[in-house]
N, C-alpha and C positions, 0 to 999 in steps of 0.2 A: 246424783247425790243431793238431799237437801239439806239447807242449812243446819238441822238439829241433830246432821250427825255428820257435818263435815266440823263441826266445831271438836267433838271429841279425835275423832280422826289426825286433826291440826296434831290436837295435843300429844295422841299418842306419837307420831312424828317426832316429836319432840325432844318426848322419853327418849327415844329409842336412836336422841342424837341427829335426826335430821335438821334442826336449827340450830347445831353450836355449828362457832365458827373455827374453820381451819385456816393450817397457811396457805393452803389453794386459794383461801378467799379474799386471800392479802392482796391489795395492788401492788405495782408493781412487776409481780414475776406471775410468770402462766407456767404450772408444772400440772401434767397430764398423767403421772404417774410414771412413765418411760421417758420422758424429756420434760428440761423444766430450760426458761429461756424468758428472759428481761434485764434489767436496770440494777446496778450496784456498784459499790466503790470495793476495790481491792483491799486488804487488810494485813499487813503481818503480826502473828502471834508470837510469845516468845516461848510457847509454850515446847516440851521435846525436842528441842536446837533449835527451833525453829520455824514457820512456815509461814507458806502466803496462801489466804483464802478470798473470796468474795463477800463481802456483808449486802445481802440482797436487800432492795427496796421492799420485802417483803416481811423482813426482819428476822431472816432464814439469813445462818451462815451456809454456805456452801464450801466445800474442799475439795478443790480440782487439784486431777494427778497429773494435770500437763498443762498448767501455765506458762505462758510464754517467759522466759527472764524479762521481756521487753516490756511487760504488762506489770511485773511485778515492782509498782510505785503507791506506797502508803496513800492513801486517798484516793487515788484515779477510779474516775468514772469508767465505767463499761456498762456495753450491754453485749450480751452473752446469750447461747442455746447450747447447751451441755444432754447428755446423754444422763441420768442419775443412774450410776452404779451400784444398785444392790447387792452385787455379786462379791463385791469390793469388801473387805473390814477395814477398818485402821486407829492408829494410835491418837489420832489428834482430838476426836472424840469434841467436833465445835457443831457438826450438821452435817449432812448428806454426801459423800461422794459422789462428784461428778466428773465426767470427762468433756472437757471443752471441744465442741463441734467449731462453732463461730464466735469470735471476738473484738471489739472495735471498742475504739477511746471515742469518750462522749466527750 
């Protein structure tokens, strides 16, 4: 390809959304589309009675349906590799269902 039509090429790219940026391209958290897994501090909402989520380093809420109680402290760091549940619906309506694989306080 030479330069006087890789420049229109770019462009069309572009159009058609290959240069906007997603939360994939966020640091912090690596989500492959079936698993997503990094860096955030836990969160409760007071939203529906209730809950506890992740605020990822990516600026993706996350909502896991199996946090540990022992995990569940307003601020605390983790890092996490979660399953994302598509399959899932639910009420709290903040980001993505996941189901937590691995968990550790940073």
């Amino acid at each position: 390809m030479n330069s006087r039509q890789l420049v229109p090429f770019a462009l069309t790219l572009c159009v058609l959304g290959g240069c906007a940026p997603t939360a994939l391209d966020k640091p912090g958290v690596t989500n492959d589309g079936a698993y997503v897994s990094g860096t955030g501090s836990v969160a409760h909402f007071d939203l529906e009675g209730g809950f506890w989520a992740i605020k990822g380093d990516d600026h993706m809420t996350y909502d896991p349906i199996n946090l540990d109680p022992s995990y569940r402290v307003e601020g605390l760091r983790v890092r996490f590799r979660a399953v994302l549940r598509k399959d899932l619906l639910g009420i709290h309506q903040v980001g993505p269902i996941i189901e937590i694989l691995e968990i550790k306080r940073l």
